[in-house]
N, CA, C, O and CB atoms as a CASP TS submission, in Angstrom:
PFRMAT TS
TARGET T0000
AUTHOR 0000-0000-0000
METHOD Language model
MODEL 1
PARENT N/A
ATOM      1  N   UNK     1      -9.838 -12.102  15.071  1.00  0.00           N
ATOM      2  CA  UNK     1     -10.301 -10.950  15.824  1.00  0.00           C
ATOM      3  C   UNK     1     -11.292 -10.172  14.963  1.00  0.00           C
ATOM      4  O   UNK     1     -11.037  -9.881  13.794  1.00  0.00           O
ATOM      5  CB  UNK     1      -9.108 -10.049  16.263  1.00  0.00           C
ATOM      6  N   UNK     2     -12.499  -9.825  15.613  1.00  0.00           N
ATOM      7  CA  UNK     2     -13.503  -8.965  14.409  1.00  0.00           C
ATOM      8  C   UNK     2     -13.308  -8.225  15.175  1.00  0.00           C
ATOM      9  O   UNK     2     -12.936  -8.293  16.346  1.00  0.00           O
ATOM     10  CB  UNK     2     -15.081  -9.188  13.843  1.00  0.00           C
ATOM     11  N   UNK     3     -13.749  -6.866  14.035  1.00  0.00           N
ATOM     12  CA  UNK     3     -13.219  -5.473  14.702  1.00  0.00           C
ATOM     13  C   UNK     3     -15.068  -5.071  14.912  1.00  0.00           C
ATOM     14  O   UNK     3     -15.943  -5.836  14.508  1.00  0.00           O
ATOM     15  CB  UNK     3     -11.933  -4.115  13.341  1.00  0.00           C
ATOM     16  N   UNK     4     -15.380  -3.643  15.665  1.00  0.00           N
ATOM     17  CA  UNK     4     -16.304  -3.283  16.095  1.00  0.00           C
ATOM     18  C   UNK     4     -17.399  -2.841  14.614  1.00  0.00           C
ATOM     19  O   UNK     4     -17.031  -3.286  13.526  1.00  0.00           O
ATOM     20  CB  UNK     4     -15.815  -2.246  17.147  1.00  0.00           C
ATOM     21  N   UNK     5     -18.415  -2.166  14.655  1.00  0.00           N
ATOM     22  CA  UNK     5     -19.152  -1.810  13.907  1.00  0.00           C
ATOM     23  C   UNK     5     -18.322  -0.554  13.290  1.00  0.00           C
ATOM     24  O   UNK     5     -18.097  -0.201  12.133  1.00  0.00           O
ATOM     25  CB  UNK     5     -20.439  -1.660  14.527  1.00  0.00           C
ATOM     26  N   UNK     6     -18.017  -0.111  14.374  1.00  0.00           N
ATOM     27  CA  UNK     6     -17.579   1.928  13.818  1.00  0.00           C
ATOM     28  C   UNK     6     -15.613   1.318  12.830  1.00  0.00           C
ATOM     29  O   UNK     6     -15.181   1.857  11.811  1.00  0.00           O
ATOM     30  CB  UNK     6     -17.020   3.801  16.529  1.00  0.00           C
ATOM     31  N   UNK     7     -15.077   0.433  13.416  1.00  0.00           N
ATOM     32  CA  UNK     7     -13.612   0.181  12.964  1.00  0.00           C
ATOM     33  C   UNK     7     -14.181  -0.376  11.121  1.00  0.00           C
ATOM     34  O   UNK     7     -13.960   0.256  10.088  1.00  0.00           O
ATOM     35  CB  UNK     7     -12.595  -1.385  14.264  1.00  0.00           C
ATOM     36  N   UNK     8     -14.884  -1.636  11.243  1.00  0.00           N
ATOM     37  CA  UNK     8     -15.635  -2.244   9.958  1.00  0.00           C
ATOM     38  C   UNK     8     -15.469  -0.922   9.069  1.00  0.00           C
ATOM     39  O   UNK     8     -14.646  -0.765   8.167  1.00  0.00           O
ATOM     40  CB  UNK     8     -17.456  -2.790  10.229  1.00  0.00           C
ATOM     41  N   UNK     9     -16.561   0.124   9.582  1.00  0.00           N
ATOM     42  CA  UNK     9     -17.139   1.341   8.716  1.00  0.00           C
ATOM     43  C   UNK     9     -15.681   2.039   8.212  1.00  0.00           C
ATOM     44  O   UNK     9     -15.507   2.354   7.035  1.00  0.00           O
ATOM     45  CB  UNK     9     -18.250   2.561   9.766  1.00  0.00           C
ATOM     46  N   UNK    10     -15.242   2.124   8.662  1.00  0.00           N
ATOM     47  CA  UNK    10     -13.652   2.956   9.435  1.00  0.00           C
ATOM     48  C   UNK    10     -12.406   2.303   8.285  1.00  0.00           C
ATOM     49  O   UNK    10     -11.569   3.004   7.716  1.00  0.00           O
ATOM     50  CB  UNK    10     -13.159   2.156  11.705  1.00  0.00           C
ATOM     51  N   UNK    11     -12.548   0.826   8.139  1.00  0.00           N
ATOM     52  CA  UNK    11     -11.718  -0.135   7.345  1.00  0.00           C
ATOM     53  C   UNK    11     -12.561   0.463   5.749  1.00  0.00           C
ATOM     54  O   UNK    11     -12.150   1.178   4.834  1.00  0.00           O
ATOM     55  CB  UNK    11     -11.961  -2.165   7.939  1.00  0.00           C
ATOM     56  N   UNK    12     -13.720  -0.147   5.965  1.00  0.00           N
ATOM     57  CA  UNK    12     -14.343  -0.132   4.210  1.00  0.00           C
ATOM     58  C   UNK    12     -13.905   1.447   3.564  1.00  0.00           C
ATOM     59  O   UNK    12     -13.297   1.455   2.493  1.00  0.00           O
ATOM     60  CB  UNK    12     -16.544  -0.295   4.140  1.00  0.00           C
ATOM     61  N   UNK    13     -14.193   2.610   4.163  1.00  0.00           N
ATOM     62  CA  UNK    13     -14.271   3.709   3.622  1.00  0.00           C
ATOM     63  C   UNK    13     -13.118   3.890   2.775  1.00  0.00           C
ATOM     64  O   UNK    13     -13.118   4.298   1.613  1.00  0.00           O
ATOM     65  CB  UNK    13     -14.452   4.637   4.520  1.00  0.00           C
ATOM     66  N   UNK    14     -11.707   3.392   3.792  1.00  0.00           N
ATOM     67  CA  UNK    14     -10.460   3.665   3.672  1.00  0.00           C
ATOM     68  C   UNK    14     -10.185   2.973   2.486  1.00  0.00           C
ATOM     69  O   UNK    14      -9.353   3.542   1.779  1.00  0.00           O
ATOM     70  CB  UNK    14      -9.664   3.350   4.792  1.00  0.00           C
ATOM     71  N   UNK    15     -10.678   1.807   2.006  1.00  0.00           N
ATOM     72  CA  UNK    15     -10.523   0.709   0.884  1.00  0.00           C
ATOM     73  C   UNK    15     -11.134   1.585   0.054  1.00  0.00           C
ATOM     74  O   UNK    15     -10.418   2.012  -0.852  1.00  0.00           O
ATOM     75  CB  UNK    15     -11.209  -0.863   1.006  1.00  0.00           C
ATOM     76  N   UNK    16     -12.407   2.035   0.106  1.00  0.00           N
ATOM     77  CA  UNK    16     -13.454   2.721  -0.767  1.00  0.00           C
ATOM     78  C   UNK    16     -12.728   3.871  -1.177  1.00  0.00           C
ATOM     79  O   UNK    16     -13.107   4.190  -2.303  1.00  0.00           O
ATOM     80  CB  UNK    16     -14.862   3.108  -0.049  1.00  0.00           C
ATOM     81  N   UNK    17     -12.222   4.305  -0.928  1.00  0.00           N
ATOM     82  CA  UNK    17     -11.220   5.356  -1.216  1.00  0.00           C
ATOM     83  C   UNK    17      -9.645   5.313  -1.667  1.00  0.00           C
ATOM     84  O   UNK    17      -9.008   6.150  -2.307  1.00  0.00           O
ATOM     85  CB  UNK    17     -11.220   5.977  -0.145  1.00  0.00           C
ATOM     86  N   UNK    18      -9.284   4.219  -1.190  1.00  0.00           N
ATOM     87  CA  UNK    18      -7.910   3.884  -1.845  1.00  0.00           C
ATOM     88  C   UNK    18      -8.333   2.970  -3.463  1.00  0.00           C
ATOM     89  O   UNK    18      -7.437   2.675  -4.253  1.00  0.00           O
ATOM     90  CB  UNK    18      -6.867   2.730  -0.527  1.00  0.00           C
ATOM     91  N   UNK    19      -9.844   2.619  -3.737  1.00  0.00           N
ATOM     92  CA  UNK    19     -10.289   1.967  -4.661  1.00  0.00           C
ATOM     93  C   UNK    19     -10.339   3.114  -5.777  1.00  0.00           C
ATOM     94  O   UNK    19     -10.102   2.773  -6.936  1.00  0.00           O
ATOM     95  CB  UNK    19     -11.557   1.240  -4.266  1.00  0.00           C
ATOM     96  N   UNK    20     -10.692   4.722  -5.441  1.00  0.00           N
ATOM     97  CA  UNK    20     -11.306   5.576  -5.816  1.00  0.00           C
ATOM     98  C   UNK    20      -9.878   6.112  -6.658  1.00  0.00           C
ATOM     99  O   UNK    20      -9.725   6.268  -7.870  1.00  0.00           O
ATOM    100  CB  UNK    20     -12.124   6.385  -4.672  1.00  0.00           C
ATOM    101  N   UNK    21      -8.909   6.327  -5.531  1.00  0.00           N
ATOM    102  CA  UNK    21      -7.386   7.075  -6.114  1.00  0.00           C
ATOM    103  C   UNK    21      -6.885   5.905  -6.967  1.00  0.00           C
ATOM    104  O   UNK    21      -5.869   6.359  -7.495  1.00  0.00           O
ATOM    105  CB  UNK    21      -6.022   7.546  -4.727  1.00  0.00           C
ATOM    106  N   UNK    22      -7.018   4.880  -7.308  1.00  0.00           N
ATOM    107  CA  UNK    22      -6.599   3.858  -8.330  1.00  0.00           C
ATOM    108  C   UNK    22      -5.126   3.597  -8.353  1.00  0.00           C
ATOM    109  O   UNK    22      -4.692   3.773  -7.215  1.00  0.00           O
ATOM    110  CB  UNK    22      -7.017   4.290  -9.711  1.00  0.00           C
ATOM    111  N   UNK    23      -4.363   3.316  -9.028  1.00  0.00           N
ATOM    112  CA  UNK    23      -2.868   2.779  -9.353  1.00  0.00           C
ATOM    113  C   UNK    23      -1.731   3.325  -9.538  1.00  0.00           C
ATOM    114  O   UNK    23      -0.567   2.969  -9.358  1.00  0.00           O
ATOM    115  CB  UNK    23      -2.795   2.233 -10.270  1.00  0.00           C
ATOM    116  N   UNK    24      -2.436   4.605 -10.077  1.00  0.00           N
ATOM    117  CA  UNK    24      -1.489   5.797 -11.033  1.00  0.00           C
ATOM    118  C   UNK    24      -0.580   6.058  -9.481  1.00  0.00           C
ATOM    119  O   UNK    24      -1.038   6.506  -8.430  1.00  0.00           O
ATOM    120  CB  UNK    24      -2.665   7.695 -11.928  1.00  0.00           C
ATOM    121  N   UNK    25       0.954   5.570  -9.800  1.00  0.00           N
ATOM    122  CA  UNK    25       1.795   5.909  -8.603  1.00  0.00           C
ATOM    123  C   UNK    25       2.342   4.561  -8.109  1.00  0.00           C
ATOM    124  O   UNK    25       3.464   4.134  -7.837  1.00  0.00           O
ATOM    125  CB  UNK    25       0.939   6.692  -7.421  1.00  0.00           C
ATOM    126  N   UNK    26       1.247   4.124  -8.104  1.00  0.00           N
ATOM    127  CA  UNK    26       1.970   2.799  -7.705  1.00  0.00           C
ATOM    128  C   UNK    26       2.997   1.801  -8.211  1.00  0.00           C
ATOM    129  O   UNK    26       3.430   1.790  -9.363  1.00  0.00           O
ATOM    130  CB  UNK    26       1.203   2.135  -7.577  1.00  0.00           C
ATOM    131  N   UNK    27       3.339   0.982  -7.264  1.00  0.00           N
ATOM    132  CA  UNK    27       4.656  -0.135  -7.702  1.00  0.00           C
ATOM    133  C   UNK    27       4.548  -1.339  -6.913  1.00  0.00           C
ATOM    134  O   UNK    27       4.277  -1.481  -5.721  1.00  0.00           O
ATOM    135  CB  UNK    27       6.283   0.459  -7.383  1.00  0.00           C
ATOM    136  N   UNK    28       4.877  -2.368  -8.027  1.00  0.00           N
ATOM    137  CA  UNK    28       4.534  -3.901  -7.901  1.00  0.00           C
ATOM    138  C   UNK    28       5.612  -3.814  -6.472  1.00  0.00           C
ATOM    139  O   UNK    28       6.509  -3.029  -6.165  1.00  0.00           O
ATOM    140  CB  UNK    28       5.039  -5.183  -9.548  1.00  0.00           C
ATOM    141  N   UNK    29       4.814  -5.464  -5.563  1.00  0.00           N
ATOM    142  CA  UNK    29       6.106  -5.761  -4.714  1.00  0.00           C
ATOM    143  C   UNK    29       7.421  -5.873  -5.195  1.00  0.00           C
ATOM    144  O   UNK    29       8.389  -5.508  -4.527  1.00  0.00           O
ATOM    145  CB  UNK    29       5.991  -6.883  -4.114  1.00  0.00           C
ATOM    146  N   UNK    30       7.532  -6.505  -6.658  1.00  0.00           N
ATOM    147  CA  UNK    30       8.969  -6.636  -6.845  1.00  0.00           C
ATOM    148  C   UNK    30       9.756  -5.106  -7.156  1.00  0.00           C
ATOM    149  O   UNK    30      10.968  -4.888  -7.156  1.00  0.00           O
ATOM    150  CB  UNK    30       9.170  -7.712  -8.124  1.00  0.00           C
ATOM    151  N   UNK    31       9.002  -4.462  -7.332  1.00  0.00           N
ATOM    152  CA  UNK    31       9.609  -3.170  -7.908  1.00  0.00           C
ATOM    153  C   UNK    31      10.096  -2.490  -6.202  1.00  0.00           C
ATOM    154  O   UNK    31      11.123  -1.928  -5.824  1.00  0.00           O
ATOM    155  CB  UNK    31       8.177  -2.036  -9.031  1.00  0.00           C
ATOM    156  N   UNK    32       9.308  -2.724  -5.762  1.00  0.00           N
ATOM    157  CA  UNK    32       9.391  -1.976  -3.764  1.00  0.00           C
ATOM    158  C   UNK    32      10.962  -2.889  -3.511  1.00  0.00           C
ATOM    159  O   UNK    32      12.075  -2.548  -3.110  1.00  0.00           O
ATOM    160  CB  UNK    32       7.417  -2.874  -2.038  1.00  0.00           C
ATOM    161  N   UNK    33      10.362  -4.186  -3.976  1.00  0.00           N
ATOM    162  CA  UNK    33      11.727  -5.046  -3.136  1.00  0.00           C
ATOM    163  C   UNK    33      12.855  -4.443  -3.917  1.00  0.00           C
ATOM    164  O   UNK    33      13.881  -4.298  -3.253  1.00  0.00           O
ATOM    165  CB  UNK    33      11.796  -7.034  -3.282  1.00  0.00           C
ATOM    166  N   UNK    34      12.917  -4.020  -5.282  1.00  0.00           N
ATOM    167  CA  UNK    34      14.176  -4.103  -5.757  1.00  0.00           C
ATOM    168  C   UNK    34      14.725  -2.567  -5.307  1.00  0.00           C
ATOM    169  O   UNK    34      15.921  -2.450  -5.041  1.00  0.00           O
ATOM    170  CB  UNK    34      14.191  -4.498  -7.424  1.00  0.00           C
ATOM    171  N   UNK    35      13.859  -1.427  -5.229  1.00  0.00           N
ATOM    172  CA  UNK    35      14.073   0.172  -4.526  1.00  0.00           C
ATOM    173  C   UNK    35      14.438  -0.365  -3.153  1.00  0.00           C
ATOM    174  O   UNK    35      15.463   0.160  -2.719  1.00  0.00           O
ATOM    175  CB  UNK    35      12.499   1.393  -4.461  1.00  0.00           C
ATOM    176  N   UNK    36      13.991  -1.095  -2.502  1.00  0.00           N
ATOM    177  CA  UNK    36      14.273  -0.921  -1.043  1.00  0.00           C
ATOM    178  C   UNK    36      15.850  -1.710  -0.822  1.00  0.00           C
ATOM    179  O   UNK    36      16.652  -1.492   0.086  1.00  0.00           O
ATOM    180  CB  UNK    36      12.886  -1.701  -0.044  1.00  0.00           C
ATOM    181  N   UNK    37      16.002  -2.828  -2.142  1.00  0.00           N
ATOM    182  CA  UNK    37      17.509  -3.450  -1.771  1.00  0.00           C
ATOM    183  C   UNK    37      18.481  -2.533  -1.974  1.00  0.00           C
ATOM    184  O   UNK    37      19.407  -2.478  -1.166  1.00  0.00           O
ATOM    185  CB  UNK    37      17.963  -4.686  -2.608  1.00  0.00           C
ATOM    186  N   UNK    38      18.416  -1.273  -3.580  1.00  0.00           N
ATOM    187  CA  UNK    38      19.449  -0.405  -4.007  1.00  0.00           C
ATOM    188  C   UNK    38      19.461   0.679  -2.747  1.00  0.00           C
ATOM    189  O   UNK    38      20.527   1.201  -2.421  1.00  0.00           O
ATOM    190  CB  UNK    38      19.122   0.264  -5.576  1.00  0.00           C
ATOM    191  N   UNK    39      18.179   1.001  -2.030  1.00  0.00           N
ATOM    192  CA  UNK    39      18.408   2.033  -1.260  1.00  0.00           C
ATOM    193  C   UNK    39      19.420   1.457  -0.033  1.00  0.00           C
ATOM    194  O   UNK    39      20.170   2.218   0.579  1.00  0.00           O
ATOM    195  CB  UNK    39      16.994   2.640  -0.800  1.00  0.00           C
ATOM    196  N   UNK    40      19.319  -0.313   0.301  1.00  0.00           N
ATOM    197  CA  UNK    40      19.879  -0.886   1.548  1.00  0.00           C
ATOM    198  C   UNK    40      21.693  -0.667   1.237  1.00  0.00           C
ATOM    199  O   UNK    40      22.604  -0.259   1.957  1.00  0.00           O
ATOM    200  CB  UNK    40      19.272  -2.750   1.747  1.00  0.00           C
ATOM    201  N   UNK    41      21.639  -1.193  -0.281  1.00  0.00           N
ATOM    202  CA  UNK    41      22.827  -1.401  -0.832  1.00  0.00           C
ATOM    203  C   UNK    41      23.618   0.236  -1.262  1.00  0.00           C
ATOM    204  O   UNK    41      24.827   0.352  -1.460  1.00  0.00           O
ATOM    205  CB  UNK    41      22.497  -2.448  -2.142  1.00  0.00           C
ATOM    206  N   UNK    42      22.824   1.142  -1.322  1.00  0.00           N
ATOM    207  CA  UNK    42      23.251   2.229  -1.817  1.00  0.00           C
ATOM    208  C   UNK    42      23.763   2.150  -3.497  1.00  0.00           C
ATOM    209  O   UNK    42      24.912   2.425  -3.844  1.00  0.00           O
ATOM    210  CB  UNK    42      24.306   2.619  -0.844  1.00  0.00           C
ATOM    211  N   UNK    43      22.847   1.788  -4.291  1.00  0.00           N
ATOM    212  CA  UNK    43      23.266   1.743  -5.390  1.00  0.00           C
ATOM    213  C   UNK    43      21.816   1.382  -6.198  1.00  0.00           C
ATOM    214  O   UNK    43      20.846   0.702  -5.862  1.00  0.00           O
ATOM    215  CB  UNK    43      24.497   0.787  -5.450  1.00  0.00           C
ATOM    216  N   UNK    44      22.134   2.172  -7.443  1.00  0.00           N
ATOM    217  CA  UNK    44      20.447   2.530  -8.106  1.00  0.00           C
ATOM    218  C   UNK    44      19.880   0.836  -8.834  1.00  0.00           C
ATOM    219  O   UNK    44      20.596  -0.018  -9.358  1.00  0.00           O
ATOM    220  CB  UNK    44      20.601   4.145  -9.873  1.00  0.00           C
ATOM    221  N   UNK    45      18.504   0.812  -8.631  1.00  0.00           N
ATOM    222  CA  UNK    45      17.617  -0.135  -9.188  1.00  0.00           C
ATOM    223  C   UNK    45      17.976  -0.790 -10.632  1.00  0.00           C
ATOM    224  O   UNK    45      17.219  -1.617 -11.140  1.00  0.00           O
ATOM    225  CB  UNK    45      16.334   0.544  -9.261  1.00  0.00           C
TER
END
């Protein structure tokens, strides 16, 4: 599915900007998977 001209513009900016705020905060998938199992399980990472 290609998206329109204005969605394209609409996609890049959002990248262009999540490129801009960088890493600081972030967490690997395994780190998400292992928070999201202790939160399923109720018991810490």
């Amino acid at each position: 599915m290609s998206e329109s001209p204005a969605e394209d513009a609409w996609l890049n900016a959002l990248a262009d900007e999540a490129e801009l705020e960088g890493t600081e905060g972030s967490v690997s998938i395994d780190e998400m998977r292992a928070k999201l199992a202790a939160a399923l399980t109720g018991s810490s990472p």
